[in-house]
N, C-alpha and C positions, 0 to 999 in steps of 0.2 A: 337766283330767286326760286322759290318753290314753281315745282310744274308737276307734271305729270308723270315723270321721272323720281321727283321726289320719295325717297322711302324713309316710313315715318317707325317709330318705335316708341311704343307706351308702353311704360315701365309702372305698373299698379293698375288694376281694371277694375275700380270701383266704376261709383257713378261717374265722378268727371272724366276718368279714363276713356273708361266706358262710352261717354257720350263723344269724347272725342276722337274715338276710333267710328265709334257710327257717322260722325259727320265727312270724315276722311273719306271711310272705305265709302261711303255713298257720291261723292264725288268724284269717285275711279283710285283713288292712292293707293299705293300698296302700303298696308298696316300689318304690323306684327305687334305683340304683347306679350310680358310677362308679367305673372300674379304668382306668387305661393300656394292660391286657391285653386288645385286642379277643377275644382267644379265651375270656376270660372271661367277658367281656358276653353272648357269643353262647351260650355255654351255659347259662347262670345265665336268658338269656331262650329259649333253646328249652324247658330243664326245666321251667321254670314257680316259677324261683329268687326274679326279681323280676318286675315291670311292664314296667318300663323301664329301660336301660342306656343308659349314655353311654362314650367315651373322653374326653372332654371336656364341663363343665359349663357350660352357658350360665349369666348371671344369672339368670333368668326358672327354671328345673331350681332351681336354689338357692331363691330365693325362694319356692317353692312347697310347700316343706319345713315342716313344725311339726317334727319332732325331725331334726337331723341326728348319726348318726355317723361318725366318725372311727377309721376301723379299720385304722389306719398304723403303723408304728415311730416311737417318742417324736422322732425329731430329725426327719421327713417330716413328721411332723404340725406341729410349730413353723415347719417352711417355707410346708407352705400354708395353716395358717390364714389368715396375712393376705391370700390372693388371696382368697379366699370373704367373710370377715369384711362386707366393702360391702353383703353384697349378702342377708346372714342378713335373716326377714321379722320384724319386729315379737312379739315373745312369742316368737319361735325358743328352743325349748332343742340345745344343743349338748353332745354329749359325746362321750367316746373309748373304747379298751378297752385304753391302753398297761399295760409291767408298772413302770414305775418315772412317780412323781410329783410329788415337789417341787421338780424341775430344768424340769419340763413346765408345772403347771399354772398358777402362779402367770404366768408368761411367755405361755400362753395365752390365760387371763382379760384380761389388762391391753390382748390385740388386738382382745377380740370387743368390739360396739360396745355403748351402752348401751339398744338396745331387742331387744338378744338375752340370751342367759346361757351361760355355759359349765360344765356341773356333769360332775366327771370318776366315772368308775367302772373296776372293773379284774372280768372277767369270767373266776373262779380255774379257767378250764377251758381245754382244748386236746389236740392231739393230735399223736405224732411223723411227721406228712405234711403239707402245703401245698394252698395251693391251693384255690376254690369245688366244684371236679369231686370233693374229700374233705371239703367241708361234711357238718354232721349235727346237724341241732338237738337234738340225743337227748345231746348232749355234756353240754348245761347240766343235763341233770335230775340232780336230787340233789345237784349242785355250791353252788359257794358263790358270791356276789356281795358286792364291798365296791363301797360309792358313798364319794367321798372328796371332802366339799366343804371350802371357806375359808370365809371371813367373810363375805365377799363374796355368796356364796349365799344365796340369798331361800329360805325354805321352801318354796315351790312347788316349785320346782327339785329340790330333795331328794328330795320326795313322786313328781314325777316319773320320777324316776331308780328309785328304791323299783321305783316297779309297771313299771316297763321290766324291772328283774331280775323281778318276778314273772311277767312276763306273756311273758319268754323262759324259763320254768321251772327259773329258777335255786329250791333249796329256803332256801336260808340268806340274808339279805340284814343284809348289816353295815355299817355307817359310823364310819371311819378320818379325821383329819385326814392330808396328805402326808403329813407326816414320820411318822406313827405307820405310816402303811401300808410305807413303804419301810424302817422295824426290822424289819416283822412279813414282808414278803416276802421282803426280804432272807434271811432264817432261812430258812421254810418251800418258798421257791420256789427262788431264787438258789443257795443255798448246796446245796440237795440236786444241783441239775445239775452245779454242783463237783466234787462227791463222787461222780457216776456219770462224771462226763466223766476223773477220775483214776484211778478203777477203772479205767475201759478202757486209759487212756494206759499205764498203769505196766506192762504186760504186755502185749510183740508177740508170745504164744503164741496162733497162728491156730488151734492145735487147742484150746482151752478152751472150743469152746462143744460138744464133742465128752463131754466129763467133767463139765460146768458143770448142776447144779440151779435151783429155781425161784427159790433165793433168791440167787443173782448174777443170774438173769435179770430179776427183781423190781428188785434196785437199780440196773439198767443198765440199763434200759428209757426213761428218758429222756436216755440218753448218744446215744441220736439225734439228733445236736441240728442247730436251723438256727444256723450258726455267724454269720453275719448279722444275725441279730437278739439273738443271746442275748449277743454281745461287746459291742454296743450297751449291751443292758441294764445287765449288770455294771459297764462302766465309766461310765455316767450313777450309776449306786447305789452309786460302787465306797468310800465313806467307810462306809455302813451295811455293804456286803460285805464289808469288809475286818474290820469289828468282832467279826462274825458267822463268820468265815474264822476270827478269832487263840481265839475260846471255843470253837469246834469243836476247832481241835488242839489245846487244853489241855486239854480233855474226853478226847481220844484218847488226848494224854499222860499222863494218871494212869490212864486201861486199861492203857497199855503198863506204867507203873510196877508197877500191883498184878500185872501175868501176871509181869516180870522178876522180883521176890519173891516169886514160887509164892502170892500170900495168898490162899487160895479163899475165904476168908469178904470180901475186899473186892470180888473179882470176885461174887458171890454176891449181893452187896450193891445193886451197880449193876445186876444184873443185876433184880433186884427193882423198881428204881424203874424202870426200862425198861419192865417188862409195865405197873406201877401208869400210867403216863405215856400207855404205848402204849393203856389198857383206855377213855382219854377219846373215842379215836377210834371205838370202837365201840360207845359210849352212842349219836352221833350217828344 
């Protein structure tokens, strides 16, 4: 199990890298990372982000690893697994923080060798800015963690994965097989950035944030988006998105139906299981 012994390796030191090497090294770990961004490395090693940084991983940096993660865009991470894969140490666990899974992990698994493991997780937090220099391990608190293994997955693995979301202070930690995780993101992640990324589209009035309240600011607030990674997403998911895309405008569509027949008791109606729906989220 993870201790204090544990040596961890992040492999991408964006934000999530990023914040998960602050939560590590702030708990004693020893953290190492690699970025292609010298300027990252150098900051991330003058704050006291990691140990040690690389632009380039030797075998011997790899091998030296008990957990390594993979804090890449799902098609980046399929490219280099296999350069590292050689070189994972014996009992290596291996995991990622992508937002889509069953185009990813099954094709990752089948690289890594068999004296390592690859157990995936998706860490439900982040922020609309880039980059190690806007890490903030204070992200994870209160948020949510899914670990999403296969068959393939030994229980250690799992159990590992677990106290990795605990011990980055995620509060919630859930386990999804793929395809359950990519219905359930699909909805709750994917589809709301839809929904904020069309709000903004559908209106080039530069003065509405002039007249605009908290609750266009609220739902637009992730219409931030890095168009890079989130195009990525959607079309890697885009059979669960599209599913989740055609129930939302049929949902829309019978609003619009009950406002064009004036019915205040249907609007009245919906509007009832909206608060009942919405009131789960503040049990939590």
């Amino acid at each position: 199990m993870i201790d204090k012994s544990t040596k961890f390796m992040i492999v991408g030191l964006g934000l999530i890298g990023g914040s998960y090497a602050r939560a590590l090294k702030k708990q004693g770990y020893h953290v190492e990372a690699t970025d292609t961004r010298r300027e990252s490395i150098e900051y991330a090693e003058k704050n006291g982000i990691i140990d040690k940084g690389y632009t380039e991983l030797s075998p011997e940096a790899i091998s030296g690893a008990d957990i390594i993660v993979f804090a890449l865009y799902p098609k980046k991470l399929l490219d280099e697994i296999p350069k590292y894969a050689p070189y994972f140490k014996k009992g290596a666990i291996i995991t990622d923080v992508t937002g889509v899974k069953s185009c990813v992990v099954y094709n990752v698994q089948s690289a890594i060798p068999d004296n390592a493991e690859f157990i995936s997780a998706h860490p439900m937090a982040g922020r609309e800015v880039y980059g190690v220099e806007n890490s903030d391990e204070k992200i994870f608190v209160g948020a949510n963690f899914i670990v999403v293994p296969t068959k393939k997955n030994t229980e250690r693995a799992i159990e590992e994965c677990k106290k990795l979301g605990i011990t980055l202070g995620f509060a919630r930690i859930s386990v999804l097989s793929p395809e359950e995780h990519d219905e359930m993101v699909g909805f709750v992640s994917q589809l709301t950035h839809c929904i904020a990324v069309s709000l903004m589209t559908c209106s080039d009035n530069t003065h509405l944030c002039d007249y605009t309240g908290d609750s266009f600011r609220d739902l637009t607030r992730i219409a931030r988006i890095n168009e890079d990674m989130w195009s990525e997403l959607f079309l890697m998911n885009k059979d669960a998105l599209l599913h989740q895309m055609d129930t939302f405008a049929a949902e829309f569509s019978t609003l619009r139906d009950l406002l064009a027949k004036s019915d205040a008791e249907g609007l009245k109606e919906k509007m009832r299981v909206s608060t009942e729906r919405r009131a789960w989220f503040d049990k939590k």
